[in-house]
C-alpha positions in Angstrom: 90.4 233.6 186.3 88.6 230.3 185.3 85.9 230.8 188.4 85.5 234.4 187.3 84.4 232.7 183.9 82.3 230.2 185.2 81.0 233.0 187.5 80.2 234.6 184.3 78.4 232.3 182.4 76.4 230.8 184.9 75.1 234.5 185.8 74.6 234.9 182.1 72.2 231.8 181.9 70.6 232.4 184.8 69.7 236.1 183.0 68.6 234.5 180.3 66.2 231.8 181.9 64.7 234.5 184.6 64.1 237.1 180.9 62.3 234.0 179.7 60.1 232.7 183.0 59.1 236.5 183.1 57.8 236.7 179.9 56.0 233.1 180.3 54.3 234.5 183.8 52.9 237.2 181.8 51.7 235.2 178.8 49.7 232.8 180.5 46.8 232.2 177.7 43.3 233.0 179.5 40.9 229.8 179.3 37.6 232.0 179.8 36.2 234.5 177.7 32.7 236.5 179.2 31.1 238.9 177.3 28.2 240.4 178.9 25.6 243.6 178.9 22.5 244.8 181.1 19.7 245.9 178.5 18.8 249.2 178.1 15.8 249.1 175.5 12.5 247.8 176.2 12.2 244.1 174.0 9.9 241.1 174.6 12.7 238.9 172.8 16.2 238.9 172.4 18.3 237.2 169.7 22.0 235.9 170.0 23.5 235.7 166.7 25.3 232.8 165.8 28.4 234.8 164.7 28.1 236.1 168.6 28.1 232.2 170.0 31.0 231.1 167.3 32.9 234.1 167.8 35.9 231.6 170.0 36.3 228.4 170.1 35.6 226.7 173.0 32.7 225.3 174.6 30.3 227.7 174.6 27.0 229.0 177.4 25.1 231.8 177.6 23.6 233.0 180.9 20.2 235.3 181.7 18.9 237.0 184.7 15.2 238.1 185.0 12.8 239.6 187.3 10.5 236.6 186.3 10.0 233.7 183.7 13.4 233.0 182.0 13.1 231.4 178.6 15.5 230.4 176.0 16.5 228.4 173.6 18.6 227.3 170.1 17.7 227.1 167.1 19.1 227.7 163.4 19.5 231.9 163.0 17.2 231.8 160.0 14.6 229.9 161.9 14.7 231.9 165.0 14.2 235.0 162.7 11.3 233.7 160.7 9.5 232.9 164.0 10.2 236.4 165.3 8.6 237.6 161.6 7.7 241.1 162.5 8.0 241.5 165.9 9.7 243.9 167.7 13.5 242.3 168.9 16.5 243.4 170.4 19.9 241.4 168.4 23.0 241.3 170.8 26.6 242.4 168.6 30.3 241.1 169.9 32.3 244.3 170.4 36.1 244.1 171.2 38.1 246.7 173.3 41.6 246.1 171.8 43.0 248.5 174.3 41.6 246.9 177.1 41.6 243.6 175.7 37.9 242.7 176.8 34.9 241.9 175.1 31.3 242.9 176.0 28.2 242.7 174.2 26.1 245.3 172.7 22.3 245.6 171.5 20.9 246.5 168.4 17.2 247.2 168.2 15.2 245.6 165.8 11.7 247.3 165.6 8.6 245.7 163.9 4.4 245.6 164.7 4.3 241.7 164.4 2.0 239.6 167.3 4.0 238.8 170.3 3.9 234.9 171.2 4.7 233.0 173.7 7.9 230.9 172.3 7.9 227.7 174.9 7.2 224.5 173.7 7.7 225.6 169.8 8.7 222.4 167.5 11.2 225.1 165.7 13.4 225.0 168.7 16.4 222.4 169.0 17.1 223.0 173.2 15.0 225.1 175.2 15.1 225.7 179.4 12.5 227.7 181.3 13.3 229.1 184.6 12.5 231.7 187.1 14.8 234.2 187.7 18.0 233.2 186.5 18.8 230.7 183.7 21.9 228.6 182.1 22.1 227.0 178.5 24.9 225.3 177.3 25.1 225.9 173.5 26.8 223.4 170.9 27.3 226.2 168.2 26.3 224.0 165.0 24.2 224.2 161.9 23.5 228.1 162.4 23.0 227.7 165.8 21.7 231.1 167.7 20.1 231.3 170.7 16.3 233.0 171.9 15.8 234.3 175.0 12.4 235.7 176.0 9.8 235.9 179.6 6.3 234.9 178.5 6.9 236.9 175.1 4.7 239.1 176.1 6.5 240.7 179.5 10.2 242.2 178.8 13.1 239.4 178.0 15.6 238.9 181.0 17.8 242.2 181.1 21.3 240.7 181.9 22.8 238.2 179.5 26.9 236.7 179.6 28.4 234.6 176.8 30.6 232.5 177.9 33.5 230.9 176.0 35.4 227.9 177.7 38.5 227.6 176.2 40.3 224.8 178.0 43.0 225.3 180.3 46.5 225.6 178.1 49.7 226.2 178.9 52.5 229.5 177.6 55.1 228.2 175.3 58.5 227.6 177.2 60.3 230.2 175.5 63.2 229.4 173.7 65.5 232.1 175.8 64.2 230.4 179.0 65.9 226.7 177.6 69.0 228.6 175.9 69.5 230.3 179.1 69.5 226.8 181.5 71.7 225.6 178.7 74.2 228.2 179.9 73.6 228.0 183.3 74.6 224.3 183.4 77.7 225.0 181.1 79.2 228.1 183.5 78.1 225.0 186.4 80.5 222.6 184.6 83.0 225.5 184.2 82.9 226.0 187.8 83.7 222.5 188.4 86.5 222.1 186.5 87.9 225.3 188.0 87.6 224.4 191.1 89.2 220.6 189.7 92.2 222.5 188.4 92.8 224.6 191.5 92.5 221.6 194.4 95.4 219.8 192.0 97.6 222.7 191.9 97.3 223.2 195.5 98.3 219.4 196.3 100.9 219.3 194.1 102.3 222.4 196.1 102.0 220.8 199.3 104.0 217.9 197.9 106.9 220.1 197.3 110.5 219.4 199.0 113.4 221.4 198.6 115.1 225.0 198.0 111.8 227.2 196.8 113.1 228.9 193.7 113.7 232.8 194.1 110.6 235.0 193.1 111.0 236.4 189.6 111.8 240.6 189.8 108.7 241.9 188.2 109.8 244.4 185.5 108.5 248.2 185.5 105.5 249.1 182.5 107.2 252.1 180.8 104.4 254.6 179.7 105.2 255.9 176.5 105.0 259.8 176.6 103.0 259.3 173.4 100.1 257.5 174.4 98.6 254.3 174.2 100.1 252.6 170.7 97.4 250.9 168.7 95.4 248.0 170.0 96.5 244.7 168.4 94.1 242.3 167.7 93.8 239.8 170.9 93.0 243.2 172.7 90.3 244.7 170.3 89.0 240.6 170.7 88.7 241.2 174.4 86.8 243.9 173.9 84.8 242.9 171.1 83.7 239.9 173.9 81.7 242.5 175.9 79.6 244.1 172.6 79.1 240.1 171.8 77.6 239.8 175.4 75.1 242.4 174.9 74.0 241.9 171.7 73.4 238.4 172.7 71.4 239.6 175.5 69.2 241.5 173.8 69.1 239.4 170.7 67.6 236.3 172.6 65.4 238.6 174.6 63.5 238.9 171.7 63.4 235.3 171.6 60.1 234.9 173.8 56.9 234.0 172.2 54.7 237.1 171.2 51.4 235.6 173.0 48.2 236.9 171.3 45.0 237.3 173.4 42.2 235.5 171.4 40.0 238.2 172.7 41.3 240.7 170.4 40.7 238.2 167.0 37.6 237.0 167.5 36.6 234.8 164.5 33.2 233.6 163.7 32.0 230.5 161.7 31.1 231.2 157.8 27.9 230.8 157.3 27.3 227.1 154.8 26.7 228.1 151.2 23.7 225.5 151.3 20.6 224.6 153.0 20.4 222.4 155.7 18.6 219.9 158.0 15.4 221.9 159.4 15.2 218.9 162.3 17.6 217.0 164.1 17.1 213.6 166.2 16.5 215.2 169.4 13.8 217.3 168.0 12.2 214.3 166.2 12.2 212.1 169.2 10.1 215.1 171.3 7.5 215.4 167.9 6.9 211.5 167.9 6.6 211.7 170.8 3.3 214.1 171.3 2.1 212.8 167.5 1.8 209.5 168.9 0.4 210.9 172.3 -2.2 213.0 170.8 -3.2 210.1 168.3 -3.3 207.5 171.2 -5.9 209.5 173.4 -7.9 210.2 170.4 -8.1 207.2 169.4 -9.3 205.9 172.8 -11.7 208.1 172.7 -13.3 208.6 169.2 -12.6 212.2 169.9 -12.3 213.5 166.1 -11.6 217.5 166.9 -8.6 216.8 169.6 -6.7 215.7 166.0 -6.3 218.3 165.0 -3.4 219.4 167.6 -1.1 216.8 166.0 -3.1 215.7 162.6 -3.6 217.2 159.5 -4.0 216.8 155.5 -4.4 212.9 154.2 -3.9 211.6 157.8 -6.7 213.8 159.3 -8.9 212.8 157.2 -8.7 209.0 157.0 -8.6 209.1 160.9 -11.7 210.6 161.5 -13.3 208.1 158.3 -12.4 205.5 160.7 -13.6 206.7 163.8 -17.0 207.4 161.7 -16.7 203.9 160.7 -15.9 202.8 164.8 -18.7 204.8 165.9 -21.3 202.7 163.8 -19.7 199.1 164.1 -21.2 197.7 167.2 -20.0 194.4 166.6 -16.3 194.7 165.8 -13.9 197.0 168.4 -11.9 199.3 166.8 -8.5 198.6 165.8 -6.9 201.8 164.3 -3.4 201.6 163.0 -0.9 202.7 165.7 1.4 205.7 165.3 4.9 204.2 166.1 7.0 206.8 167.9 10.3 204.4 167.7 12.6 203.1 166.9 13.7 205.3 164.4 14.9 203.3 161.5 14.9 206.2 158.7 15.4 210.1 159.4 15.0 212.2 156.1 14.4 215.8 157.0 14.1 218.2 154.5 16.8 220.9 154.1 15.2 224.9 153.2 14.6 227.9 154.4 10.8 228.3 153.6 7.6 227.0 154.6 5.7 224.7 154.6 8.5 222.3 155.6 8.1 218.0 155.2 9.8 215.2 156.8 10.0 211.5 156.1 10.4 209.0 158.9 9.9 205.3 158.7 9.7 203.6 162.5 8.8 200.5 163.9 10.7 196.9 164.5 8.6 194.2 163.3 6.5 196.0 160.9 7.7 199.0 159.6 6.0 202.5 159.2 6.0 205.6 157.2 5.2 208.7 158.3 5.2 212.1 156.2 5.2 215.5 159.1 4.4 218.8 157.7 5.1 222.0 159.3 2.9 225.0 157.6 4.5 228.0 159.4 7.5 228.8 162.0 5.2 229.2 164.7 3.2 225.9 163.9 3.5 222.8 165.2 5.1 219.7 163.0 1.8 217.9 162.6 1.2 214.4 160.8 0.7 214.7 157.2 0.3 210.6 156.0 0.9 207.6 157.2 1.7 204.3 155.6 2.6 201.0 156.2 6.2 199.9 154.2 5.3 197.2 151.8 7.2 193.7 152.2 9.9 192.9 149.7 10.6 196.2 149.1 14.0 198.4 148.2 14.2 201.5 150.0 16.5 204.2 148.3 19.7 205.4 149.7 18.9 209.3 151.0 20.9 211.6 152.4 22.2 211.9 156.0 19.7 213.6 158.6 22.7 216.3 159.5 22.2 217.0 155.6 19.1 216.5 154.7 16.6 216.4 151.5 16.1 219.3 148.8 12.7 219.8 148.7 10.9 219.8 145.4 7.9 221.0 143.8 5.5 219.0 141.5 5.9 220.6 138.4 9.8 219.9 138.6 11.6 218.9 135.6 14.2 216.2 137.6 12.0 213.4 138.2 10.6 210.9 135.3 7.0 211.2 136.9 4.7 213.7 138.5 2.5 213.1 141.4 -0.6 213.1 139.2 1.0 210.8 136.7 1.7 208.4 139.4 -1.5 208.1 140.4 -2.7 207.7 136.6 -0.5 204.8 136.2 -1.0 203.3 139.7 -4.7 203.2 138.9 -4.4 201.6 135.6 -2.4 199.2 137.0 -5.1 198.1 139.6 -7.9 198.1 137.2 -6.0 196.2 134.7 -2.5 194.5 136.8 0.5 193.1 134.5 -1.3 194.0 131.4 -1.7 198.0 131.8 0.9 199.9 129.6 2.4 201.1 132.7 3.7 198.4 134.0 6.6 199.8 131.4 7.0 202.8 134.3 5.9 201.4 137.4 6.7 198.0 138.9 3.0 195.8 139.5 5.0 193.6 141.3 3.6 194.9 145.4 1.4 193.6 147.9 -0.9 196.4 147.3 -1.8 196.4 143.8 -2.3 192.8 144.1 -4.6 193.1 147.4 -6.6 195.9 145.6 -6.8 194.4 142.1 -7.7 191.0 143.5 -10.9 192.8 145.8 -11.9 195.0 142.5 -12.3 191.2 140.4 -13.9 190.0 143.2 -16.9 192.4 142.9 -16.8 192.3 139.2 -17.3 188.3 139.5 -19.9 188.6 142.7 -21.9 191.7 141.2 -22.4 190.0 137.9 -25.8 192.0 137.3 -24.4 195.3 138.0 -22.3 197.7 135.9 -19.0 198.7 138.0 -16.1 201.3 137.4 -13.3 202.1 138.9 -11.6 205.5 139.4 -8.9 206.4 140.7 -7.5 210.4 141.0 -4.6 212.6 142.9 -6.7 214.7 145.6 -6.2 218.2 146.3 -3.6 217.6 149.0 -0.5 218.9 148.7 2.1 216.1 147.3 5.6 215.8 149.4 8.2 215.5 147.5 12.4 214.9 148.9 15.1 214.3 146.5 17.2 210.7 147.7 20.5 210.1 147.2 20.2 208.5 143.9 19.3 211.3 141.8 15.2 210.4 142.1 12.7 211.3 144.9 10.7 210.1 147.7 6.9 211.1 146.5 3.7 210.7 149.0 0.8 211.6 147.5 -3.1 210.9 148.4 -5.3 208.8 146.1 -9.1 209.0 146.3 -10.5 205.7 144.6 -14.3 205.5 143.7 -16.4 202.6 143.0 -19.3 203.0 141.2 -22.1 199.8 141.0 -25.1 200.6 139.0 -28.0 198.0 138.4 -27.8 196.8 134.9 -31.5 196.4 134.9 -34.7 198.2 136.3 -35.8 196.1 139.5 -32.4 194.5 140.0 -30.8 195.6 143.4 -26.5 195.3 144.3 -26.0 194.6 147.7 -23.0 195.1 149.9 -21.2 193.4 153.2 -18.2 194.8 155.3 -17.4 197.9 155.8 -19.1 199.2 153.2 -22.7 198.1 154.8 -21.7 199.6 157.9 -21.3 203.0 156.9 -24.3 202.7 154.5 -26.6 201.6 157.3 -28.1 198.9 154.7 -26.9 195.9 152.9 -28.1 197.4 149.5 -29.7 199.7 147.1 -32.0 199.4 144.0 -30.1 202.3 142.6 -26.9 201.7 143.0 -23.8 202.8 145.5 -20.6 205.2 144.9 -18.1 203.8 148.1 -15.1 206.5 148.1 -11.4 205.3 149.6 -8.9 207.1 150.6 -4.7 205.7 150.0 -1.6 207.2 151.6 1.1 206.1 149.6 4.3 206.9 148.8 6.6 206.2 145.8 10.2 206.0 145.0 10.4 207.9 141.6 14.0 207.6 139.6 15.5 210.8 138.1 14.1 212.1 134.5 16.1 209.8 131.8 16.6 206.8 134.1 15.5 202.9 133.0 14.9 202.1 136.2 10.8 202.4 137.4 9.0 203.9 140.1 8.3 201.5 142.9 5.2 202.0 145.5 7.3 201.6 149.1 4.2 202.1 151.4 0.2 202.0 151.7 -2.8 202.3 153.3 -6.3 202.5 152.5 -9.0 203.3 154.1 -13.2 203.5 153.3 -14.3 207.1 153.5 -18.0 206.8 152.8 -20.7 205.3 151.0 -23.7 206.6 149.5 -26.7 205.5 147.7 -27.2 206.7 144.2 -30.6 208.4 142.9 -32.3 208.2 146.2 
């Protein structure tokens, strides 16, 4: 009887663990999710959504067959759609087949009359691959990361696109009827055991034995009662409440397996963030330096004023080709532009909107610092350089936000700060024409390099011109200030000064001359009449928030001459 019980229980475990290695061999979780579709409308570009690429977890590609060209590339959703504008694109949708349990993708046409573009080599793009014929691109789905893909923009996008999710290889649960049912296995073993223990002792102490074997005990007759069976006591309605036991153990831990759940069926996409961010990130940067710096260099080499304009605009523009005017007359001297410092990066402040046009601050350089202000005026421009400056020695530069956050961009009329751009330049000017005694030394700290270069060469004429009336001037131009908030409740202000100085004869007959620069550019050495010399200064400010003690501080500058004329002639 005990090895029918052991026999029993071991069969019962081993039931239980083959229910729950079943159910595990069925469960295994998949570790790759494709989702694919062949194009059936006509479109030059086609958009991936980011709530496509986030849809699973898991590192994510997206793959693209074409007849041709092969193009595509990431970029922020928001972006890629306001460099489509009003083209005509086809947007790819997620859609599950919980039946099946699959996933496919499906297009949605997007119609429009906008200019088709070629997209390669756009600055709004954060990756980008071209190809021919087929194409791969691994996406890391961040920051509102969706994906481009295009031909030439003008011939049909690639047809055949997959999204692939990697999920990582992971293993079923071990079900807990798979462990309950080896638990049982190895207690029917031990049951076995001791039956078989119990049995090899009786049979050796039979062997041992000696003497008369006792007579066999007369088994007595079972009389069946003529009435039927009498009413089952309780040790037999036990036995045969073991059997119902049994079963419902059976199929209680049966359910004990774990109820896998094909992530194909719940896809869940990333919310979208409830604020702006960073329009650039350091990979982008690097590339836009990069060509700046490029484009700058060969220019420079060359004196070549239009081939600026690729990579150059506003403030900077204009002072470079003041000093190539200024190179092309100086025989004498070679020219020595300032260099455009690609790296090292030392400060990344990108500003963080959805509209245009779009500023960044970076300061580069190791021994002497720069700062330079890029400006993007559209989605399908390039970033271009806006103003350049050289950081100021002995200065504090504020704490700003993280480059994965970046800047809120503000407008000059703002309430926020405790000065405006023009009232910067007011005060700045005062300060130059009259140093630590101007009433604005109260908002803006005199104590720079600059103001005391500049103030030192305006006394300097006013002592060597003695017989000549001078003034100075000193005015916000029409450029566009840049304006990004800091972390400190104030903002990082470049603006563009023009500063004019004005000699005059005091009397008829008397002449003013002039050396340097200013001589070049002139073509003489003076004038009867009198001269107007115009400069041009790049500078940027770190203004404190409206109510604050503190004063705004000039971080960086640079001047340059822009022209000089005679007066009256």
């Amino acid at each position: 009887m005990r090895f029918w019980i052991a026999l029993l229980v071991f069969v019962t475990g081993l039931v239980f663990s083959a229910v729950g290695f079943t159910n595990q061999l069925e469960n295994q979780p998949i570790s790759v999710i494709n989702a694919s579709a062949s194009l059936s409308k006509p479109a030059s570009y086609v958009l991936i959504p980011n709530a496509v690429l986030s849809a699973y977890e898991g590192e994510n590609s997206v793959f693209a067959i074409g007849d041709g060209t092969v193009f595509m590339a990431t970029g922020r959703e928001s972006d890629i759609v306001a460099w489509l504008g009003d083209s005509s694109y086809v947007e790819m949708r997620l859609s599950v087949n919980k039946t099946n349990q699959s996933a496919s993708l499906v297009e949605i046409e997007r119609p429009g009359t906008g200019e088709l573009e070629d997209p390669a080599g756009a600055d709004i793009w954060k990756t980008e691959i071209l190809s021919n014929g087929t194409a791969l691109l691994p996406v890391e789905v961040n920051n509102e990361v969706a994906v481009l893909m295009a031909s030439t923009g003008i011939e049909l996008a690639p047809r055949t696109v997959r999204v692939t999710w990697q999920l990582g290889a992971t293993e079923a649960p071990i079900a807990p009827i798979t462990l309950i049912g080896l638990g049982v296995m190895l207690v029917g073993a031990a049951l076995g055991l001791y039956a078989a223990f119990i049995y090899r002792k009786k049979f050796r102490s039979r062997r041992n034995t000696r003497g008369p074997r006792r007579p066999k005990h007369r088994r007595t007759r079972r009389v069946i009662s003529q009435a039927g069976n009498g009413p089952l006591t309780s040790r037999r309605s036990l036995r045969g409440m073991k059997y119902v036991g049994i079963a419902l153990s059976v199929g209680t831990l049966a359910g004990c397996v774990p109820d896998y759940q094909n992530p194909i069926i719940s896809p869940k996409p990333l919310e979208q963030p409830g604020v702006l961010t960073a329009t650039l990130d350091s990979s982008q940067l690097e590339r836009i330096l990069k060509e700046i710096s490029g484009v700058v260099a060969v220019a420079d080499a060359t004196l070549d004023r239009e081939s600026l304009e690729v990579r150059v605009t506003g403030p900077a523009l204009e002072i470079r080709r003041a000093a190539y005017a200024l190179a092309a007359k100086s025989t004498d001297s070679p020219f020595a532009p300032t260099k455009i410092l690609a790296g090292p990066v030392q400060l990344f402040l990108p500003g963080a909107t959805d509209t245009w046009p779009r500023n960044t601050i970076v300061v580069t350089g190791e021994n002497s610092l720069q700062v330079l202000v890029l400006r993007q005026e559209g989605p399908r421009d390039d970033y271009k350089l806006y103003q350049y400056s050289d950081l100021l020695p002995n200065i504090s530069f504020p704490e700003v936000p993280a480059e994965i956050v970046g800047a809120n961009a503000l407008k000059e009329d703002n309430k926020f700060l405790s000065m405006d751009p023009a009232s910067l330049v007011e005060g700045l000017g005062n300060l130059l024409n009259r140093g630590f005694e101007s009433p604005w030394a109260l908002l803006i700290d005199p104590d720079n390099q600059y103001v005391a270069d500049v103030s030192a060469v305006q006394l300097g004429l006013q002592e060597t011109l003695s017989n000549a009336n001078l003034s100075f001037e000193h005015k916000l131009s029409e450029s566009q200030p840049v304006i990004l908030a800091n972390s400190e409740g104030g903002a990082l202000v470049a603006v563009y000064m023009i500063d004019t100085y004005t000699i005059i004869p005091k009397e008829p007959g008397d002449a003013v001359s002039i050396t340097g620069e200013e001589a070049i550019l002139l073509g003489t050495g003076g004038s009867a009449t009198g001269i107007e010399t115009k400069y041009g200064a790049m500078l940027l400010f770190n203004v404190p928030a409206s109510g604050s003690d503190e004063r705004a501080t000039l971080l960086g500058a640079t001047q340059q001459l822009l022209s000089a004329i005679t007066l009256g002639g």
